[in-house]
C-alpha positions as CSV (number, residue, x, y, z in Angstrom):
1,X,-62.9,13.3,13.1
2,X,-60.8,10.5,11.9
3,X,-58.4,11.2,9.0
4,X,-58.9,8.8,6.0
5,X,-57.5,8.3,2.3
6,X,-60.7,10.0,1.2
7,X,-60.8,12.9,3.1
8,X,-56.9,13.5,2.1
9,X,-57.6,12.7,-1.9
10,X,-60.8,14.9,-1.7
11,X,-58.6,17.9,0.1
12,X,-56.1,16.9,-2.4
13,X,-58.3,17.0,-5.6
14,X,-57.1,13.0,-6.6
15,X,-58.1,9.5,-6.5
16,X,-57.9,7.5,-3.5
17,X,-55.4,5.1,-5.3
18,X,-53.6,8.1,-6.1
19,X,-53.8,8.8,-2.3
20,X,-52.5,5.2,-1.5
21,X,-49.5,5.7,-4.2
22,X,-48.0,9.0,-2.9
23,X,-48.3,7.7,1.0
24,X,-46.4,4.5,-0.3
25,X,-44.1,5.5,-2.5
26,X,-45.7,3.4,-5.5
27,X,-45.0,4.2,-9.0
28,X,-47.4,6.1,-10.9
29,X,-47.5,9.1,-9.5
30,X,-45.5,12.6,-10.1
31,X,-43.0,14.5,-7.6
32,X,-44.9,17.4,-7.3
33,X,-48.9,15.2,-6.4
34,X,-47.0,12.6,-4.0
35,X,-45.3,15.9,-2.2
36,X,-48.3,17.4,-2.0
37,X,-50.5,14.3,-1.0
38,X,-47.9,13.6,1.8
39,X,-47.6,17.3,3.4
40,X,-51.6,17.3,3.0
41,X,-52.2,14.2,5.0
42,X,-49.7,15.7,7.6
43,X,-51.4,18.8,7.7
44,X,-54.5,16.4,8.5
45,X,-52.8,14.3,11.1
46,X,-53.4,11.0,9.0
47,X,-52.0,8.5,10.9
48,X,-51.5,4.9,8.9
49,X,-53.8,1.8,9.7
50,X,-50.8,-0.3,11.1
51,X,-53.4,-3.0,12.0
52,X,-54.3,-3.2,8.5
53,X,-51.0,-3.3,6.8
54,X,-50.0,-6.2,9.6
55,X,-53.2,-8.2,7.9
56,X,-52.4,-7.1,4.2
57,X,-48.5,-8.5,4.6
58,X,-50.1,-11.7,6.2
59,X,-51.4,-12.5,3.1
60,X,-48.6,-11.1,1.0
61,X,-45.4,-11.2,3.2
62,X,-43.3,-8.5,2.3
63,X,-40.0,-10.3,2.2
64,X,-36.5,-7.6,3.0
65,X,-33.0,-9.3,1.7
66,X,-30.1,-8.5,3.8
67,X,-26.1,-9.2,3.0
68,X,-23.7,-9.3,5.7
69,X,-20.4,-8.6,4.4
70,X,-17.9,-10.2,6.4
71,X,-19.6,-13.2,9.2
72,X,-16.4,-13.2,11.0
73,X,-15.7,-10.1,11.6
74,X,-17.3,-9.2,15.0
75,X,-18.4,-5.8,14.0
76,X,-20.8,-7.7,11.6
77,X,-21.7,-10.0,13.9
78,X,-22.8,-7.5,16.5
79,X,-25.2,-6.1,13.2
80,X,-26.3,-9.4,12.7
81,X,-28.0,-9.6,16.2
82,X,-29.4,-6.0,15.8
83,X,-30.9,-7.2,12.6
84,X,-32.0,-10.6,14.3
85,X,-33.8,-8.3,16.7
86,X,-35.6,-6.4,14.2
87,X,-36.9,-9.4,12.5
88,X,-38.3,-10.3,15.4
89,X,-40.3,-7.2,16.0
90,X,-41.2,-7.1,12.5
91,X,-42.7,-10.9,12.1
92,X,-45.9,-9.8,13.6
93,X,-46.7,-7.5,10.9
94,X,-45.9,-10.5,8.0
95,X,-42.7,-8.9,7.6
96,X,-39.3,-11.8,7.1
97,X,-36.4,-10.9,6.7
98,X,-33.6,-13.2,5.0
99,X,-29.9,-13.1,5.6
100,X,-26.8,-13.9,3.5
101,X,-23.8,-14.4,5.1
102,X,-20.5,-13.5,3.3
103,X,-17.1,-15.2,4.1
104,X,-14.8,-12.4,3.3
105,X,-14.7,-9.1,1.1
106,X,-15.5,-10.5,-2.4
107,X,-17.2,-9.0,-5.4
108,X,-18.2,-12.1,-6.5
109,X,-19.6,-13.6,-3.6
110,X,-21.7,-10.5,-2.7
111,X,-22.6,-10.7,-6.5
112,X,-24.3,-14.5,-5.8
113,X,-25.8,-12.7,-2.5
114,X,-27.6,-10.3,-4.3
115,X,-29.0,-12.6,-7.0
116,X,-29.8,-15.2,-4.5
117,X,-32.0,-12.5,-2.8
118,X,-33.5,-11.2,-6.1
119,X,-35.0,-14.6,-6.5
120,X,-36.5,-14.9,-3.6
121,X,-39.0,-12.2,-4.2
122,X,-37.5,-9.5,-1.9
123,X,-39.1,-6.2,-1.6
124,X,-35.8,-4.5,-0.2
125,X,-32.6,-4.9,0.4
126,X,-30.2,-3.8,2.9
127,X,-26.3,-4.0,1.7
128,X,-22.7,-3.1,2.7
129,X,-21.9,-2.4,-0.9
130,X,-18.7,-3.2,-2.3
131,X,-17.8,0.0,-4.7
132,X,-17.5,-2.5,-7.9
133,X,-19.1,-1.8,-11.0
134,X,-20.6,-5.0,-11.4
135,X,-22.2,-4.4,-7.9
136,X,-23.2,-1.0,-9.2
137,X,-25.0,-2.2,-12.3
138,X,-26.4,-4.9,-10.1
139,X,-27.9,-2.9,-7.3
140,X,-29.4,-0.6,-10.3
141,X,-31.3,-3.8,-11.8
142,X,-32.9,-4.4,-8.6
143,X,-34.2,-0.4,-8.1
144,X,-35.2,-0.5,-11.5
145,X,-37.5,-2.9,-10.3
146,X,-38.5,-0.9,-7.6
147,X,-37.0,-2.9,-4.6
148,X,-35.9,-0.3,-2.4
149,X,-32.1,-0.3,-1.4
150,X,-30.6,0.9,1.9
151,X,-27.1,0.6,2.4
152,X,-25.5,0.2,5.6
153,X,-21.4,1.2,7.5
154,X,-20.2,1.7,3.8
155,X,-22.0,3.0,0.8
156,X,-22.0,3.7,-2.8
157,X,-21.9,6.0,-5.5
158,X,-24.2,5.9,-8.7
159,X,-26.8,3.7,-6.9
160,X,-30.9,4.7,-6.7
161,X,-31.2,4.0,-2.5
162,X,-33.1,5.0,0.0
163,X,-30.5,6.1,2.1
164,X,-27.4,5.3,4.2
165,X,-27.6,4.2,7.5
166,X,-23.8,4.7,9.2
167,X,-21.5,7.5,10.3
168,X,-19.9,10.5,8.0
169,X,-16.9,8.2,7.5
170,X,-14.9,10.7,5.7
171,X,-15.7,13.1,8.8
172,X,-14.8,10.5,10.9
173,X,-11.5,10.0,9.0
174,X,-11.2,13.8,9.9
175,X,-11.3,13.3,13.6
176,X,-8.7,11.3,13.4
177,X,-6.3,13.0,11.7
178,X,-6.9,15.9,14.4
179,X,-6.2,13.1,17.1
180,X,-2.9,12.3,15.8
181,X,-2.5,16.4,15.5
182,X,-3.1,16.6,18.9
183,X,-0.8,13.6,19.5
184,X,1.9,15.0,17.4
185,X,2.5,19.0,18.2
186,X,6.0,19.4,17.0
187,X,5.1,17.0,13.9
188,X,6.4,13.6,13.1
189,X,5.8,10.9,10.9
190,X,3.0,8.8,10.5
191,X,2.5,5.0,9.0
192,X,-1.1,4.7,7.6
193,X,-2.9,1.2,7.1
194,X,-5.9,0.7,5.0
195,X,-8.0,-1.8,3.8
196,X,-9.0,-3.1,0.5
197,X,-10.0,-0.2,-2.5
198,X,-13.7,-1.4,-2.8
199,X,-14.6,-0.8,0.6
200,X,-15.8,3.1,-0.2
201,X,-15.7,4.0,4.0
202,X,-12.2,3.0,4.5
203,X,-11.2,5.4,1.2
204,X,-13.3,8.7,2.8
205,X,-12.1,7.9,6.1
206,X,-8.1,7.7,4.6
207,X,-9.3,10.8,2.3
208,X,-10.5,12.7,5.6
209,X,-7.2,11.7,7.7
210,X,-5.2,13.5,4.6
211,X,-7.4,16.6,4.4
212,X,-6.5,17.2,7.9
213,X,-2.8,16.9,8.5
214,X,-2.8,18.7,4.5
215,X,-4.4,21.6,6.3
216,X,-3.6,22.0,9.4
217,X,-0.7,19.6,10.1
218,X,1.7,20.6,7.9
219,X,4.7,19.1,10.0
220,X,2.9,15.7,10.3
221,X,4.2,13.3,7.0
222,X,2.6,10.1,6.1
223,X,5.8,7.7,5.1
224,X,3.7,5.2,3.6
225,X,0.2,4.1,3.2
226,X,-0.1,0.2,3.5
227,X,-3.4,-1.1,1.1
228,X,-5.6,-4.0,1.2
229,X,-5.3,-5.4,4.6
230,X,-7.9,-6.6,6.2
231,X,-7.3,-9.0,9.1
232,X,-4.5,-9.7,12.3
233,X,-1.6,-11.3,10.8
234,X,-1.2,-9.5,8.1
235,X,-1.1,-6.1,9.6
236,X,0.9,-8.3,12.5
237,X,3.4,-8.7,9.7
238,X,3.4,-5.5,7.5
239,X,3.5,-3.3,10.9
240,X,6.3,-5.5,12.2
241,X,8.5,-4.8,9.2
242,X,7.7,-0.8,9.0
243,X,8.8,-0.9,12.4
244,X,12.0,-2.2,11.5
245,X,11.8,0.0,8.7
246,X,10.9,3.0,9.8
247,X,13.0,4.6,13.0
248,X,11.4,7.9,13.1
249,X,7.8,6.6,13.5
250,X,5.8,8.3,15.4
251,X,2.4,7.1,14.8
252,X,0.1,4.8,13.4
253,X,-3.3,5.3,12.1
254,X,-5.6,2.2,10.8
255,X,-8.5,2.9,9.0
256,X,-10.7,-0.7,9.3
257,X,-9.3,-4.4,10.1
258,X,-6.4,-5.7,11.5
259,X,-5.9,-3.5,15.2
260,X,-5.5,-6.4,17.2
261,X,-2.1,-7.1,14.5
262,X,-0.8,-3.7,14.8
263,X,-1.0,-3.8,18.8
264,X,0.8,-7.0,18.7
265,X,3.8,-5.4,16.4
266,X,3.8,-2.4,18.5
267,X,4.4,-4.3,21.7
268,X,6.9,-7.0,20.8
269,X,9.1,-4.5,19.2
270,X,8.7,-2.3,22.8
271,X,7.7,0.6,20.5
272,X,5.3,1.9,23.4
273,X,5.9,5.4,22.1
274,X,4.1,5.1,18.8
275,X,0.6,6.5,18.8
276,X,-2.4,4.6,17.6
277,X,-5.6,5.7,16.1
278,X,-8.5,3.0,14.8
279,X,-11.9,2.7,14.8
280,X,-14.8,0.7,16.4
281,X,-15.1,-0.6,20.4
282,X,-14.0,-4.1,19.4
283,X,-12.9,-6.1,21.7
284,X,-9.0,-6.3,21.0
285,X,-9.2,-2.3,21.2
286,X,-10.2,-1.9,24.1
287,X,-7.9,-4.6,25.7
288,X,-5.2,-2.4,23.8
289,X,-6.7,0.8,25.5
290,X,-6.4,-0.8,29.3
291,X,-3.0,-1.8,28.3
């Protein structure tokens, strides 16, 4: 026998709307009722009226906001055509999905963003979140509204979302600090380069990197920690002069932007010795793994 939203409310002892509330996660309806409504109707095997939905957001497209943090960097742009994809999918069931573009890593740009979205009706939004307090109070306006929030390769703290969608960053900073362990097993020193404060990943994966070598690398030092770069030339530059600096380096570790600049540095000063540990199968690292 088919599983309905009567059958469920009458095993339940509620309404039907109180049905439909709990199964959507509409307001209205206490923690304990929309638990219990949700593991009843599994119990049941209730399985959703896609069809219907699909003819319900025809009439009322639901409408998800997306910010894309940086549009020229490439890891963003590869997002961009998974999200692309998605919206695809999703147009048959009445779902669109609009995008806004950011130029670079600015608070006040992914402020307009955000607002921009806002007034175009948007049901949810899905955000690289800059960890800003104005972003904060922002993101809160909009999930006091009930537009549901998912953040995506960096999150935030103090924010009412959905989730995170990404990888344990600060584990991940972690793995790298045992790679340059590994690297290193009589010790050595290391140059770290990180990028700007408000990007809450590249703090848990520099806080991870120090756990690490704290606790188990003892002999491995970090000389100096080089903030808020975020692109080529600029780590080109600041990597060239720690070089120059720095005799007794022994390794590098980068925890966002600006790989293709430290490879550059790395092999016009014929420093082939130095170790190197980023992040993310761009395209400049793996032309600097083949090399």
């Amino acid at each position: 026998m088919k599983v309905t939203i009567r059958s469920i409310a009458e095993a339940a002892g509620v309404s039907r709307g109180t049905v439909d509330r709990a199964l959507n996660d509409k307001p209205g309806v206490s923690q304990e009722v929309r638990e219990r409504v949700k593991r009843i109707a599994e119990e049941l095997g209730y399985k959703p009226n896609l069809a219907g939905k699909a003819l319900a957001f025809q009439k009322k497209p639901l409408r998800i906001g997306v910010v894309i943090l940086n549009k020229y960097d490439p890891l963003f742009q590869e997002v961009h055509e998974g999200i692309k994809q998605a919206s695809h999918e999703l147009k048959g069931f009445g779902v669109a999905v609009e995008c806004r573009f950011m130029s670079g890593v600015d608070v006040h740009e992914q402020l307009e963003c955000i607002r921009d979205l806002h007034s175009q009706n948007i049901s949810a939004l899905a955000i690289s979140p800059l960890d800003e307090e104005v972003i904060r109070a922002e993101l809160n306006k909009l999930a006091a509204e009930n537009i549901k929030i998912v953040t995506f390769n960096t999150d935030i703290s103090g924010v009412d979302t959905l989730c995170f969608v990404g990888q344990d960053l600060k584990k991940s900073g972690r793995v790298a600090g045992t790679l340059i362990g590994k690297l290193l097993p009589k010790g050595g020193n290391v140059l770290v380069i990180t990028g700007p404060e408000k990007i809450k990943a590249l703090q848990e994966r520099l806080e991870g990197f120090k756990e690490v070598l704290e606790n188990k690398y003892p002999d491995i030092k970090i000389v100096d920690i080089l903030q808020g770069i975020n692109d080529n030339e600029t780590s080109y530059i600041k990597t060239a002069k720690a070089l120059e600096a720095q005799d007794c380096l022994n390794a590098i570790y980068i925890t966002g932007r600006g790989i293709g600049g430290v490879g550059r540095a790395i092999r016009e000063s014929n420093r082939r010795d130095i170790k190197f540990v980023c992040f993310d199968k761009l395209a400049e690292t793996l032309q600097l793994i083949e090399d």
